[in-house]
C-alpha positions as CSV (number, residue, x, y, z in Angstrom):
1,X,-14.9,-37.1,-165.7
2,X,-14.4,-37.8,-169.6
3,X,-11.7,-36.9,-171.6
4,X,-14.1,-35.3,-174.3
5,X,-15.9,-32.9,-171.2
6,X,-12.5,-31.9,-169.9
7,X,-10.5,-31.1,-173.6
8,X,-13.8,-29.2,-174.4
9,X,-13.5,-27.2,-170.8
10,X,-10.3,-26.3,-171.1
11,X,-10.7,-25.3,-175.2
12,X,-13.5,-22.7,-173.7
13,X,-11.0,-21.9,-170.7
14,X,-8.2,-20.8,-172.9
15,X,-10.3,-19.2,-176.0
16,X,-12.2,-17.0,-173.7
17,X,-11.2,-13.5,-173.2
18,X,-12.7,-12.8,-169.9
19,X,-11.0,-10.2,-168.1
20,X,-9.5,-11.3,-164.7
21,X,-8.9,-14.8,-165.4
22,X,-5.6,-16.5,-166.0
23,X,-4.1,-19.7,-167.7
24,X,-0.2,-20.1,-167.4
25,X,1.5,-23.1,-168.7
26,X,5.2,-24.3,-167.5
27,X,6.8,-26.0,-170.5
28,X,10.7,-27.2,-170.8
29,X,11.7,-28.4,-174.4
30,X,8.4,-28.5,-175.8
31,X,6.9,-30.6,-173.0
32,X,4.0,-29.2,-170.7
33,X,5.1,-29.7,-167.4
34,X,1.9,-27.7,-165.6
35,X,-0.5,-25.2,-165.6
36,X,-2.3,-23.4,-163.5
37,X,-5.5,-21.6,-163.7
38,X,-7.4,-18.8,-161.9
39,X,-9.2,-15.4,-161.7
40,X,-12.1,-13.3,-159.7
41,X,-13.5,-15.9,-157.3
42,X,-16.8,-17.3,-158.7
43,X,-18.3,-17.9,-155.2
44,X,-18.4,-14.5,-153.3
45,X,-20.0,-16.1,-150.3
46,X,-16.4,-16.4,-149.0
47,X,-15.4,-12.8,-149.2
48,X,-12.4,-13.8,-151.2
49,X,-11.4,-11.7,-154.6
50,X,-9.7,-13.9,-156.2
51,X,-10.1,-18.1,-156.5
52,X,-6.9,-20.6,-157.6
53,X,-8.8,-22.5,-159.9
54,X,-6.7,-25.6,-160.7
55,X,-3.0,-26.3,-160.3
56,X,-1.1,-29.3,-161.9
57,X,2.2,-30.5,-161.9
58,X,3.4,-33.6,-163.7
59,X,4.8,-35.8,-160.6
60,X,8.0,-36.0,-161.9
61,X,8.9,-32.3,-161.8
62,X,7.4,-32.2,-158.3
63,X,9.6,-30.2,-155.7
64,X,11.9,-28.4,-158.0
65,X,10.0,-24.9,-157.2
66,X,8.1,-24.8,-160.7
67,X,5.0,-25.4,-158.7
68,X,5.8,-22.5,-156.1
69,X,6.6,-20.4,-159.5
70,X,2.8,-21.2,-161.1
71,X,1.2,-20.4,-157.9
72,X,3.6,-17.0,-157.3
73,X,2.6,-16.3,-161.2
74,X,-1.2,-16.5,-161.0
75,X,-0.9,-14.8,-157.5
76,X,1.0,-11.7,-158.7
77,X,-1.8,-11.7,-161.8
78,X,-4.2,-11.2,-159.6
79,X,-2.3,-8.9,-157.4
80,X,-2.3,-6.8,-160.6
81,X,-6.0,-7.0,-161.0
82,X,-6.4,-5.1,-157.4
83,X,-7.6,-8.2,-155.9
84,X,-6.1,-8.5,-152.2
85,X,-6.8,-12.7,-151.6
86,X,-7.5,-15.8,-153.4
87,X,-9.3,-19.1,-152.3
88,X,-9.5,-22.3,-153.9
89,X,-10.9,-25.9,-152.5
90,X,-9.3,-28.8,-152.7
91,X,-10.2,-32.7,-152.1
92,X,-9.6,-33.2,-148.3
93,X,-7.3,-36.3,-149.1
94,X,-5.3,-34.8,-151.8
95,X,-1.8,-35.4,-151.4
96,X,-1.4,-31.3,-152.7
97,X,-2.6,-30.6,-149.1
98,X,0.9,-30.0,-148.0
99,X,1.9,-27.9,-150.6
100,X,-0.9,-25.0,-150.3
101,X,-0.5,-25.2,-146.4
102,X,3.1,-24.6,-147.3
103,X,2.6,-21.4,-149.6
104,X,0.8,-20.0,-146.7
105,X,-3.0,-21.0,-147.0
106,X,-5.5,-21.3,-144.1
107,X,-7.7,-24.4,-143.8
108,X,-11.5,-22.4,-143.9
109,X,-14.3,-23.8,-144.9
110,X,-15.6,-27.5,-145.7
111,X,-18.1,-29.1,-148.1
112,X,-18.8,-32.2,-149.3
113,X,-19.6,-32.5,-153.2
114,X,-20.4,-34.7,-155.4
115,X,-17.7,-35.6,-158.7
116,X,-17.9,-38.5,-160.9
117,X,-20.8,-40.0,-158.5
118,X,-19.1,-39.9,-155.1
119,X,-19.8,-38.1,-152.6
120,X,-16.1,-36.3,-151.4
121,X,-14.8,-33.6,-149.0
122,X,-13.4,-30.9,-149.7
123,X,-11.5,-28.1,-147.6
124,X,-11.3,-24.6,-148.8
125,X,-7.9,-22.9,-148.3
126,X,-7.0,-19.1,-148.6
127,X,-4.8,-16.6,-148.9
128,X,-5.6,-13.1,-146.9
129,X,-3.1,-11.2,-148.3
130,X,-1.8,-11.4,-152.0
């Protein structure tokens, strides 16, 4: 996970037009405080519409609701876009755990995928109804 791969995935991220996907940015004074990312689910096996991409916070602004307002932002985006549920996976041991059980998700689905050369597990939590 280099520096150089992720700057040139998010530069093709946010220059792409595609239709259906979403990149919003939280920002206070100049300063990026979070983004979040998402659009039509890439893996349909799940029956899900839409997929929560990625979601970051700096820690510091943690628990002050501007995480709650990404995820309601990219939600309602996608409500928009006719889709009627979302999905997204996360690392099994994520401390973020909390926070999509809290907005409502459902523990589904588990796999375990390789990133950066380990082998990790990761749960897939959804949303039924946008």
């Amino acid at each position: 996970l280099s520096k150089e791969k992720r700057q040139e995935m998010w530069e093709s991220i946010i220059s792409s037009n595609k239709s259906k996907e979403y990149t919003f940015v939280a920002e206070s004074n100049g300063e990026i405080l979070g983004f979040v990312n998402g659009g039509e689910a890439r893996e349909k096996e799940h029956g899900f519409e839409g997929e929560l991409c990625a979601i970051y916070l700096l820690k510091r602004h943690q628990g002050k609701k501007i995480g709650k307002a990404m995820f309601q932002k990219l939600s309602d985006s996608l409500k928009s876009d006719s889709m009627k549920n979302m999905y997204l996976w996360v690392l099994r041991d994520n401390s973020t755990v909390n926070f999509y059980k809290g907005m409502g998700g459902v523990k589904g689905a588990e796999k375990v995928d390789e990133i950066g050369g380990k082998e990790l597990l990761e749960d897939l939590y959804y949303w039924e109804n946008l």
